[in-house]
Backbone bond lengths (Angstrom), bond angles and torsions (degrees), N, CA, C in turn:
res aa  C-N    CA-C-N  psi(-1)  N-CA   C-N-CA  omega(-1)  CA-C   N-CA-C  phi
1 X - - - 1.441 - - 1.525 108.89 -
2 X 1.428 108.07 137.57 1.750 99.81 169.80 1.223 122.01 -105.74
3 X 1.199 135.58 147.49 1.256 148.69 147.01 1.093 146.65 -116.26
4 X 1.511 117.89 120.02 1.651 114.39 -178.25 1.749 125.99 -50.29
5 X 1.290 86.23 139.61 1.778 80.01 -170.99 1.673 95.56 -143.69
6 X 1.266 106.04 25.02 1.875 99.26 163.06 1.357 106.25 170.36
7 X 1.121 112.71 149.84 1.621 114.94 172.78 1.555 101.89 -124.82
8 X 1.092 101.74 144.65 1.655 126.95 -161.46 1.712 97.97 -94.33
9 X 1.392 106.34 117.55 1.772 118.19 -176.60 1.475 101.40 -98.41
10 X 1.230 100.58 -152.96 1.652 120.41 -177.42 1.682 112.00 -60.75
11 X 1.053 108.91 166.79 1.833 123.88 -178.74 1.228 82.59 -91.51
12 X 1.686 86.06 138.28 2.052 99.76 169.62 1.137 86.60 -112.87
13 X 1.106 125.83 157.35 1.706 149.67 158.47 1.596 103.40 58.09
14 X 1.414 111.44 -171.74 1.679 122.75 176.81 1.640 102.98 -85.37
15 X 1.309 138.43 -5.07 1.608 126.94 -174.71 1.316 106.84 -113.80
16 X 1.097 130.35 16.08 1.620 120.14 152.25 1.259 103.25 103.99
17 X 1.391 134.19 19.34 1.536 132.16 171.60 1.782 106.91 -77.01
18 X 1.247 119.11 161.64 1.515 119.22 -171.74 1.144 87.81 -138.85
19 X 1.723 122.26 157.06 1.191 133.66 133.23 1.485 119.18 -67.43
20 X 1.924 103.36 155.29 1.173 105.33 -173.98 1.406 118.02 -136.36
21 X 1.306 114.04 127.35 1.543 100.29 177.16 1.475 118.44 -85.48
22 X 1.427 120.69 129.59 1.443 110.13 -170.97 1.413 113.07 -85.38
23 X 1.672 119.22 128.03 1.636 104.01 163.87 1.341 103.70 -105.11
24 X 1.301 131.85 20.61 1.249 101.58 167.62 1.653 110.97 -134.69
25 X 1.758 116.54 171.33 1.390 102.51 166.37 0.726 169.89 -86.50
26 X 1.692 90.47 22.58 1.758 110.43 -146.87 1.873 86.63 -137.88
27 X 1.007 138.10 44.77 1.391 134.90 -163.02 0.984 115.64 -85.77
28 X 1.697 130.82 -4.22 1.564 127.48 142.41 1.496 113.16 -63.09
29 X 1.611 136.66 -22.16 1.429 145.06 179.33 1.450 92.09 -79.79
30 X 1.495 142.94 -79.24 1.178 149.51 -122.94 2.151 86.27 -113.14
31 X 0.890 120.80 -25.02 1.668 108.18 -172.41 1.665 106.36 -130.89
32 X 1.149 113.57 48.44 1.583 119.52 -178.70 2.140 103.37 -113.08
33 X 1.367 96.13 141.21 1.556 94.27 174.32 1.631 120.40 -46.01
34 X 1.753 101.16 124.72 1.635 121.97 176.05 1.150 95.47 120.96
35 X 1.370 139.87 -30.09 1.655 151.73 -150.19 1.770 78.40 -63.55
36 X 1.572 102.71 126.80 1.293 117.56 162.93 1.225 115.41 -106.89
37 X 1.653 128.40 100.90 1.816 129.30 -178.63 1.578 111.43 -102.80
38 X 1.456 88.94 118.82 1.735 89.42 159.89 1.575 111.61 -66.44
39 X 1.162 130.43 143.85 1.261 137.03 143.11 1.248 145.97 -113.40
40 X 1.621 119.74 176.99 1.306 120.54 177.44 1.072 138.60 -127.80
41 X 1.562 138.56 115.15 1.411 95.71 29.48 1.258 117.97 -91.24
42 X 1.482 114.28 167.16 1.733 121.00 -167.39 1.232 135.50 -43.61
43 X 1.956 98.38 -28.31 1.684 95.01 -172.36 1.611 105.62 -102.12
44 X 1.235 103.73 30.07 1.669 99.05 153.24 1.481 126.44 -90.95
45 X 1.770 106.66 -21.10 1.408 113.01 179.03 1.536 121.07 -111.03
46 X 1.400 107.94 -154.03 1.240 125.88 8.19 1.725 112.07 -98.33
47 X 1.096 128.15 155.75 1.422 125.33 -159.92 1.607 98.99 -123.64
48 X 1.458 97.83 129.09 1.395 130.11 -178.00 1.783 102.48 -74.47
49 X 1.461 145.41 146.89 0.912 136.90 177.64 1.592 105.09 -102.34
50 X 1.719 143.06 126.01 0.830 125.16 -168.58 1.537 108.51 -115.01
51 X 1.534 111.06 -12.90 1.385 113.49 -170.58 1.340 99.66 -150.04
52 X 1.302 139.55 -175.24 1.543 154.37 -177.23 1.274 113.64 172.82
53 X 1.575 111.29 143.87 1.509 108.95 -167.38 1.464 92.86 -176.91
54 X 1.783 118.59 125.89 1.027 128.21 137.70 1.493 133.52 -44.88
55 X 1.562 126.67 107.64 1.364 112.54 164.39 1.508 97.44 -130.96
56 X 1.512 105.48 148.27 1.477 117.30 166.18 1.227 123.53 41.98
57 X 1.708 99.88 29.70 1.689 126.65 160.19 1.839 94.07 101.46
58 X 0.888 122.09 -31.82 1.535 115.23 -178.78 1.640 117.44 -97.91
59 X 1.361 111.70 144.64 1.053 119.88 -164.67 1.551 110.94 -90.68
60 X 1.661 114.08 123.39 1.171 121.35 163.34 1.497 133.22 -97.94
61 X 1.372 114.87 143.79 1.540 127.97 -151.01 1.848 105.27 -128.18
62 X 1.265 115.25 120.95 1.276 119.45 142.50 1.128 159.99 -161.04
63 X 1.215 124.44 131.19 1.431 128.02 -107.47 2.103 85.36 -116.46
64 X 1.428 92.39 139.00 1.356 105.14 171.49 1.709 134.19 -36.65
65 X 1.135 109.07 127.92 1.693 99.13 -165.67 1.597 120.38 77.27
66 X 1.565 126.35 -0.61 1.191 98.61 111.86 1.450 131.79 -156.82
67 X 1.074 107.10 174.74 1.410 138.85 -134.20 1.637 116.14 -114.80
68 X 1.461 121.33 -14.85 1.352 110.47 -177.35 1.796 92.45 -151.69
69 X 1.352 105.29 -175.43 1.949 119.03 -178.93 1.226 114.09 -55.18
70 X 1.776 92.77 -50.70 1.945 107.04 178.20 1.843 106.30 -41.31
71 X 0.921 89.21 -64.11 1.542 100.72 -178.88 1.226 136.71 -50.96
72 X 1.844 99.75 -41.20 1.581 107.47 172.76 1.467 108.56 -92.48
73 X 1.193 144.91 8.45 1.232 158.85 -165.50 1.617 97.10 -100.57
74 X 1.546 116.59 -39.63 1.687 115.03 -144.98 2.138 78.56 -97.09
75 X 0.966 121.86 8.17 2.054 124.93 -169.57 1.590 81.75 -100.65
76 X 1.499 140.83 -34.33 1.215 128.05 -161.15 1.632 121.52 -52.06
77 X 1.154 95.64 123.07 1.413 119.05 162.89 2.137 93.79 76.95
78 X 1.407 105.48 46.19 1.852 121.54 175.74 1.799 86.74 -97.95
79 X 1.390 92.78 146.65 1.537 112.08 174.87 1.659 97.62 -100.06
80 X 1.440 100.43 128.01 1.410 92.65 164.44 1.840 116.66 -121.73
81 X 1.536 99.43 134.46 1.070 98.48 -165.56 1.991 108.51 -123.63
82 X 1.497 84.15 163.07 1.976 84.48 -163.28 1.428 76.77 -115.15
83 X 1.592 101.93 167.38 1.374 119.01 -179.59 2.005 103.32 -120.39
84 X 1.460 97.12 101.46 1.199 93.31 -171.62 1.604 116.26 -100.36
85 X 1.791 126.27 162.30 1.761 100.62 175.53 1.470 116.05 -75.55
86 X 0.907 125.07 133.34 1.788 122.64 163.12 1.409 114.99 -23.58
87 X 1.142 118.66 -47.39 1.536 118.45 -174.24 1.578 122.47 -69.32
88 X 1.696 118.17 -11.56 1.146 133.37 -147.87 1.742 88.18 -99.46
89 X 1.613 113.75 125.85 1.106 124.28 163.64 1.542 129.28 -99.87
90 X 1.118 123.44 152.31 1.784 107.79 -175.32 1.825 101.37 -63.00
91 X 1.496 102.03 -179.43 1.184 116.04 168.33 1.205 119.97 -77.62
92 X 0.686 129.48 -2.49 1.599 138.39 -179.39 1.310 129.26 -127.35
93 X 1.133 112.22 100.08 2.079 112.94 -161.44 1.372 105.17 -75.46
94 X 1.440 123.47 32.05 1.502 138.83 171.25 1.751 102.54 -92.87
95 X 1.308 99.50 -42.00 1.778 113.22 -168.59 1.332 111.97 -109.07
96 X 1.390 113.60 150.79 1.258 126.46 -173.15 1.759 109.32 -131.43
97 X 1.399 106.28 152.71 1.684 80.88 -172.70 1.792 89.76 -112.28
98 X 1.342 127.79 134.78 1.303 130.54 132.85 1.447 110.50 66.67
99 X 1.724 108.70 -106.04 1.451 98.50 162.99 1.256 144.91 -68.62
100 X 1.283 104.64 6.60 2.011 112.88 169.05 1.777 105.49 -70.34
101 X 1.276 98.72 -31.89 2.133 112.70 -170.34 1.519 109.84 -77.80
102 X 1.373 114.59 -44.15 1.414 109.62 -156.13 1.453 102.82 -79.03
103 X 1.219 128.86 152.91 1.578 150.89 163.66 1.464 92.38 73.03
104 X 1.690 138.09 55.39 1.013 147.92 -179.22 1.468 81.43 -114.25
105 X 1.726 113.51 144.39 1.118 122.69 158.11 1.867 126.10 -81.07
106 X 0.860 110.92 126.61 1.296 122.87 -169.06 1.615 124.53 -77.36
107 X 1.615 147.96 101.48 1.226 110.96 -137.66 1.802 60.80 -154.93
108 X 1.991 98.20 157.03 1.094 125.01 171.46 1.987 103.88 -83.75
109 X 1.205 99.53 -176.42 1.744 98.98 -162.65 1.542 91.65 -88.62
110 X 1.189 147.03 -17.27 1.261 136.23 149.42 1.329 136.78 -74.26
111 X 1.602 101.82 10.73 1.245 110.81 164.67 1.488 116.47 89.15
112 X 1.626 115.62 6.01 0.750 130.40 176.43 1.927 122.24 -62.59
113 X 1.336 130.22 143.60 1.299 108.27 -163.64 1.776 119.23 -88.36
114 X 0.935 144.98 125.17 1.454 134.35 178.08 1.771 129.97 -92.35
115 X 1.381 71.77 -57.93 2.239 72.99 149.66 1.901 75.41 147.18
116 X 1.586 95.43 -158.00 1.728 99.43 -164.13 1.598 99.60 -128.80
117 X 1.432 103.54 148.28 1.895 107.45 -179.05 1.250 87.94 -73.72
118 X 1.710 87.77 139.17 1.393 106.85 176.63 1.961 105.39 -116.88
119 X 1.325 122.87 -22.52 1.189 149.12 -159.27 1.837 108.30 -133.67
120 X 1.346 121.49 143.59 1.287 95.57 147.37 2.211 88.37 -152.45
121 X 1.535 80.40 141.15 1.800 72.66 -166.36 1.693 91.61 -123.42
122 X 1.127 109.73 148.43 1.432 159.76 -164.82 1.792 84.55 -81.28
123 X 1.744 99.63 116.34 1.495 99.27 146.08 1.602 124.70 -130.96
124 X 1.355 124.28 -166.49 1.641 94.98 -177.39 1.840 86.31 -93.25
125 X 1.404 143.15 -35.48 1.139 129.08 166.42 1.686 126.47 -59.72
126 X 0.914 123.75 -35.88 1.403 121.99 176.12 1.616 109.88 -177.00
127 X 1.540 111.32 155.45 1.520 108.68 -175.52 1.698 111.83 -86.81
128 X 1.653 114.64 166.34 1.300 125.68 176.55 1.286 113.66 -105.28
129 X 1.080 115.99 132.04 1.715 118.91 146.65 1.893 114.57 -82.97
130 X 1.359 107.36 119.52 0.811 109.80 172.02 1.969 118.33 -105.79
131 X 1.589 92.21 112.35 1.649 101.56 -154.90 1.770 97.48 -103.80
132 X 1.577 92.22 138.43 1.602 97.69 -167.15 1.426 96.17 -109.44
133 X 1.670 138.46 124.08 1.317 142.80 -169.42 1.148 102.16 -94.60
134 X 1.588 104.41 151.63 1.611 103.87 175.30 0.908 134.88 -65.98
135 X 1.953 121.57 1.91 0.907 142.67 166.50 1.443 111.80 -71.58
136 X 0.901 142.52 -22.88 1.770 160.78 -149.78 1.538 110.14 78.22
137 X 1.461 109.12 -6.66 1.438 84.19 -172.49 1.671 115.83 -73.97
138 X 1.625 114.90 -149.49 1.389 102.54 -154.22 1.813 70.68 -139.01
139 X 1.568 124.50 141.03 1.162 126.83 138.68 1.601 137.47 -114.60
140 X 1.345 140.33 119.52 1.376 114.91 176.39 1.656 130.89 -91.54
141 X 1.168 97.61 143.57 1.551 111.50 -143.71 2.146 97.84 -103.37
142 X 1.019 115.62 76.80 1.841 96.33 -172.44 1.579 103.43 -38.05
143 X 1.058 114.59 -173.68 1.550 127.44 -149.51 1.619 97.40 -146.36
144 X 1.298 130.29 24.16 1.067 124.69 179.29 2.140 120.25 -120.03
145 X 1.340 118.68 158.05 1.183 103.92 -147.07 1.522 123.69 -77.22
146 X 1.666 102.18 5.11 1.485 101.96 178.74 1.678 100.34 -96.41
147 X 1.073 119.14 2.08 2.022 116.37 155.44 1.621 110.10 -106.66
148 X 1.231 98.71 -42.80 1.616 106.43 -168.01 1.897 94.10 -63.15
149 X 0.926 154.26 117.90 1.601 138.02 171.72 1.602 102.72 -110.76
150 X 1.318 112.52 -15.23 2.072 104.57 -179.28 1.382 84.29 -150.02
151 X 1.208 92.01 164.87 1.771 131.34 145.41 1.492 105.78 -134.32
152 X 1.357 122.46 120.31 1.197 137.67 -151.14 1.720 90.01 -141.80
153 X 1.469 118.40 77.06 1.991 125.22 -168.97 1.877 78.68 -89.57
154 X 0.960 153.03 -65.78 1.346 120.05 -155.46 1.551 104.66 -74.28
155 X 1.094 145.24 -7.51 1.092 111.51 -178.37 2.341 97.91 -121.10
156 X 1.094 103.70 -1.54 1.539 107.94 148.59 1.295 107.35 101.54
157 X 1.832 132.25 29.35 1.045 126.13 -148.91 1.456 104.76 -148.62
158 X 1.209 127.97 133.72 1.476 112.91 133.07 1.300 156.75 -126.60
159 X 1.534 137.47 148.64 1.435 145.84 -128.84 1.566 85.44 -93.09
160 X 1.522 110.57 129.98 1.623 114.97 155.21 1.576 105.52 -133.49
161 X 1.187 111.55 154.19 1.183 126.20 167.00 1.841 91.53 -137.47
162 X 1.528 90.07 121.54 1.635 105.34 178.07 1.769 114.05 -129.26
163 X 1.118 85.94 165.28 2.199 90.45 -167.73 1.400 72.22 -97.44
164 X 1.762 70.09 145.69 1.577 112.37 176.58 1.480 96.02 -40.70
165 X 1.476 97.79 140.73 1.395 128.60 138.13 1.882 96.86 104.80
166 X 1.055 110.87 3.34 1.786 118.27 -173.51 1.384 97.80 -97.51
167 X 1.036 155.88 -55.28 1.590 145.39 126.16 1.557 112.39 -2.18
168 X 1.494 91.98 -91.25 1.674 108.94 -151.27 1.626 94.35 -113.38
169 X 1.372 126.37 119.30 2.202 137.38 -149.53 1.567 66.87 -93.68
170 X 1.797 159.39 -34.30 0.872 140.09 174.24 1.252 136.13 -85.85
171 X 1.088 124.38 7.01 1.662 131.28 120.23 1.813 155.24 -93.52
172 X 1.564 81.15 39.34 1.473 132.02 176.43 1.378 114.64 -52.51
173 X 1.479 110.37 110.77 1.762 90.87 -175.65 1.827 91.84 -130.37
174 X 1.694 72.17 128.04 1.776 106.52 169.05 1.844 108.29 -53.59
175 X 1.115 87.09 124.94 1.907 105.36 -158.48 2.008 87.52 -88.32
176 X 1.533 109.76 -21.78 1.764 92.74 -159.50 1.779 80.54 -143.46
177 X 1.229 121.26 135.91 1.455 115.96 149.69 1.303 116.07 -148.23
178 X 1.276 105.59 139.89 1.747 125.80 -167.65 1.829 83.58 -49.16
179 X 1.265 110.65 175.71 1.411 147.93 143.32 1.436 121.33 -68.74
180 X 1.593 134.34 95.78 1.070 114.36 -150.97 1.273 108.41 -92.50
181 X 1.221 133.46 -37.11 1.656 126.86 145.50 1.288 109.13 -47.12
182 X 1.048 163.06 59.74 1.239 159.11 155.48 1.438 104.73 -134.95
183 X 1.574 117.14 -21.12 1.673 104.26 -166.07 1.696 97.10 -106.03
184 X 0.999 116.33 1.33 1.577 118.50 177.74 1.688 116.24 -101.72
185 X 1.657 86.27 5.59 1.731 98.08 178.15 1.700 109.09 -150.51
186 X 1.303 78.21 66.26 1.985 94.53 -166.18 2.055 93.59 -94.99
187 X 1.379 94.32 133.27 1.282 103.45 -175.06 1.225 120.79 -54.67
188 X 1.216 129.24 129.60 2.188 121.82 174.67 1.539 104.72 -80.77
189 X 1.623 96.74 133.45 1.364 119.35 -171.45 1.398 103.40 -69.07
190 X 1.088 131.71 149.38 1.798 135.68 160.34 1.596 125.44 117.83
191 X 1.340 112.32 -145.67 1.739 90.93 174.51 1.071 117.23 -102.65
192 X 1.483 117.48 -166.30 1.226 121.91 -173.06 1.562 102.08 -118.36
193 X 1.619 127.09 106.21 1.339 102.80 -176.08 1.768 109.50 -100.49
């Protein structure tokens, strides 16, 4: 099975190093020198990894054959993807990669039904579940552990408990509200003669 695990940014310097955006969590496993990635689209690769290097918090990459800006400039914005086995889980039974999430049924902590990820998209602050209702509509679900509460892979589901109004926009609660006698008796600016 493949999976994307970085997208290829701007040329750093004149010798062909790139920035990299990481999608995955293990990017010393999947982006370490020899790492052979197919990418996308196809006829940019597949690209051998020849070097790697943290600078200035982002990780730089460069990959065999080439050699100067021209070159690492023309990889911008290439998906690079590893070919991993299906059976292979991360190291950490905290994380899940990609296809363990999608077409999981989605259910409130009473078991209530929500619909099933159909999407889950990558942000640089935190990831989405993108949950499809049996209604057709579309909801997005953040991916973090004060909504996310399980991943439950044998039985195909996962547990959210979400604040009002991330479900249902009509149980929406107003975070700030004026004083409503107060704005119909708003003080007049100037002096007092």
């Amino acid at each position: 099975m493949q999976l994307v695990v970085a997208r290829i940014g701007r040329a750093h310097g004149i010798k062909g190093e790139v920035t990299v955006e990481v999608r995955t969590d293990e990017p010393e496993l999947r982006l370490g020198p020899g790492a052979v990635l197919a990418t996308e689209p196809a006829g940019a690769g597949p690209l051998t990894i020849e070097t790697g290097r943290v600078h200035s918090g982002r990780l730089l990459l460069r990959f065999e054959g080439v050699r100067d800006r021209t070159a690492a400039e023309a990889l911008r914005n290439t998906l690079l993807i590893a070919e991993v086995d299906p059976a292979e889980l991360p190291e950490d039974p905290e994380e899940f990669y990609d296809h363990q999430l999608m077409d999981l049924d989605v259910v409130l902590a009473d078991g209530t039904a929500v619909g099933r990820i159909t999407e889950i998209t990558h942000l640089p602050s935190q990831d989405l579940f993108i949950v499809e209702r049996p209604d057709g509509s579309e909801v997005m679900i953040p991916f973090v552990e004060e909504i996310v509460t399980e991943i439950d892979l044998a039985e195909q589901r996962a547990v959210i408990t979400p604040p009002p109004g991330l479900i249902d926009a009509s149980q929406a609660v107003i975070a700030s509200a004026r004083d409503e006698a107060g704005d119909d008796e708003a003080p007049a600016a100037g002096k007092d003669d």
